[in-house]
N, C-alpha and C positions, 0 to 999 in steps of 0.2 A: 347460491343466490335465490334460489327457489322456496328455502325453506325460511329466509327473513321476507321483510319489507323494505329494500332498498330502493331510494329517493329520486338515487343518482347511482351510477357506478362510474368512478375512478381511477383510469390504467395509471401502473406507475413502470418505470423502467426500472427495472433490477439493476445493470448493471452496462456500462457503454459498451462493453466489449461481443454481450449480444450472445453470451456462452450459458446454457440451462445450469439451474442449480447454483449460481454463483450469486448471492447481493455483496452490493455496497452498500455497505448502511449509512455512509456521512450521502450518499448520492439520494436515496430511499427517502432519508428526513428533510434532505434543500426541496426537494419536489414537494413532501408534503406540504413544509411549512411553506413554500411560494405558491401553491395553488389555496392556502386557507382550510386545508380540512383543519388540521392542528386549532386553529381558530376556534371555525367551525364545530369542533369537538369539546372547546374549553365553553363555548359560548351556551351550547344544548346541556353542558353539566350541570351550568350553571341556573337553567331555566329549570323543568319539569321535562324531560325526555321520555318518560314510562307514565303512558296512560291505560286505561282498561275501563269500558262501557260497563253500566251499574250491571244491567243482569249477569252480565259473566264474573265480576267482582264477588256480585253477591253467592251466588253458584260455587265460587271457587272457595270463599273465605266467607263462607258460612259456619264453618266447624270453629271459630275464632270467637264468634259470641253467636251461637246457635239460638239463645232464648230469646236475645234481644232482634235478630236478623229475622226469625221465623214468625216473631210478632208485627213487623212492619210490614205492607206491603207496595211500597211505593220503593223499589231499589235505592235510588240517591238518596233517601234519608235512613233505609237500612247500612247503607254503605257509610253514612256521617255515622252512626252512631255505636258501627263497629268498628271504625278508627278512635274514634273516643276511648270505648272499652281497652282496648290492648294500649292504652296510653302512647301512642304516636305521635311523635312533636308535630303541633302543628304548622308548622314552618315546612315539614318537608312532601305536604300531600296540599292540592285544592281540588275544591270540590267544583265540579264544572256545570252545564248544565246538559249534558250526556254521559261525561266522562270523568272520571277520579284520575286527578293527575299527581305522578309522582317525582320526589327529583329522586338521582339518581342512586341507585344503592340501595332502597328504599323496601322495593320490590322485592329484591334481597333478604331483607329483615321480614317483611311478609310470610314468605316462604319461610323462613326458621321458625317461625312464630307457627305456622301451618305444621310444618314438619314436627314438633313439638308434643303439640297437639295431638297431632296423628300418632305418635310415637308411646303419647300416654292412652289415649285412647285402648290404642294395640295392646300395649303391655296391659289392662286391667283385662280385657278380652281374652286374652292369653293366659291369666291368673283363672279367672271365671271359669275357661272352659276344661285346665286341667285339673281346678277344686274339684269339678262336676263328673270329672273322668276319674280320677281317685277316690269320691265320695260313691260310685257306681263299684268301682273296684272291690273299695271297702266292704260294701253291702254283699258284694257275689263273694267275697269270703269270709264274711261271718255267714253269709246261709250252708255254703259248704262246712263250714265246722260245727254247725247246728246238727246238719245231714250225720256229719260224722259222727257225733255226738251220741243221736240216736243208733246209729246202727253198734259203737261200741256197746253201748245199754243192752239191747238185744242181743247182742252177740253172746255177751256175759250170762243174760240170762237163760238163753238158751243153755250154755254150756254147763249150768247151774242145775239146769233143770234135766240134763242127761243124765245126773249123777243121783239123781231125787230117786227113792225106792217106789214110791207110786206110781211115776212117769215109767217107768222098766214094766212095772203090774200091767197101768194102761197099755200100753205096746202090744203085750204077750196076748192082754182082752180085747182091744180092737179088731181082730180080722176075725175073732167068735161073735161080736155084734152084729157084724155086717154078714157071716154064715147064715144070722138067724133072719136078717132082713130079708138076704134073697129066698132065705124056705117061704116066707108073708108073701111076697111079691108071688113067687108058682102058684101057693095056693089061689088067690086072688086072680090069676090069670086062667087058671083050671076053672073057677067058676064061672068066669065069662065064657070061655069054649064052653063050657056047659050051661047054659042060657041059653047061648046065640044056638 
């Protein structure tokens, strides 16, 4: 009871006999239809039963004609003119001068309309974000096979160049350059001890 807005509440007798768990249903329908909810029920379906205050309409069912809703700023004519858009007969909505009222079922259609909505919304959001994850993907694997690319290249060349008869020469004459460097370097250091 808490979580509707009930007007009135109702008791009905389940059953004469007074035992849990047990209806009579011809007992259940005489009570209703002699107290008038049945009435009662046929008569509010027949009116506009489901209303909803423009700010909250507009709030809710804004994602319905977002261009047209976010351009007005007086809610009840945001609210008329996103009923208009989603083509709503207008037989089954008035426009009040607080409230958008609907008959019944209506609100229903709404919500599908909303649900929709939402659902394409999702799905293009969903497309976008895994292009964006595949196009990243993409990219960190052609730079690895770039990487790899070059290091074959070297590799090759290296192994190319082991087998070169000069590169063996160089090798053999490398650690006599650097003999000759460090004899430069003592002498040079001999001089300064001899200065200082």
């Amino acid at each position: 009871l808490r979580s509707t807005q009930p007007h009135f509440v109702r008791c009905i007798i389940p059953n004469e006999l007074k035992q849990p768990g047990m209806i009579d249903s011809h007992l259940v329908m005489h009570q209703l239809t002699c107290n008038g909810v049945l009435e009662g029920i046929r008569i509010c379906r027949k009116g506009f039963p489901n209303r909803m205050v423009y700010p909250d309409f507009k709030q809710r069912y804004m994602i319905l004609a977002p261009a047209t809703m976010a351009a007005e700023a007086d809610p009840k004519v945001a609210a008329a003119k996103c009923l208009e858009e989603v083509k709503l007969d207008p037989e089954s909505y008035r426009i009040g001068h607080t409230k958008v009222f609907f008959r019944a079922g209506v609100l229903g259609q709404m919500e599908e309309l909303r649900d929709d909505r939402l659902g394409k919304i999702m799905g293009w959001m969903q497309s976008y974000i895994r292009g964006y994850i595949s196009r990243r993907e993409f990219k960190k694997l052609q730079e690895q096979r770039l990487a790899l690319q070059v290091v074959q290249r070297n590799l090759r060349k290296y192994l190319s160049l082991r087998t070169w008869p000069w590169w063996k020469m160089w090798q053999k004459v490398k650690p006599l350059l650097n003999v000759q460097n460090v004899e430069e370097e003592m002498r040079k250091l001999e001089e300064k001890v001899a200065k200082a």
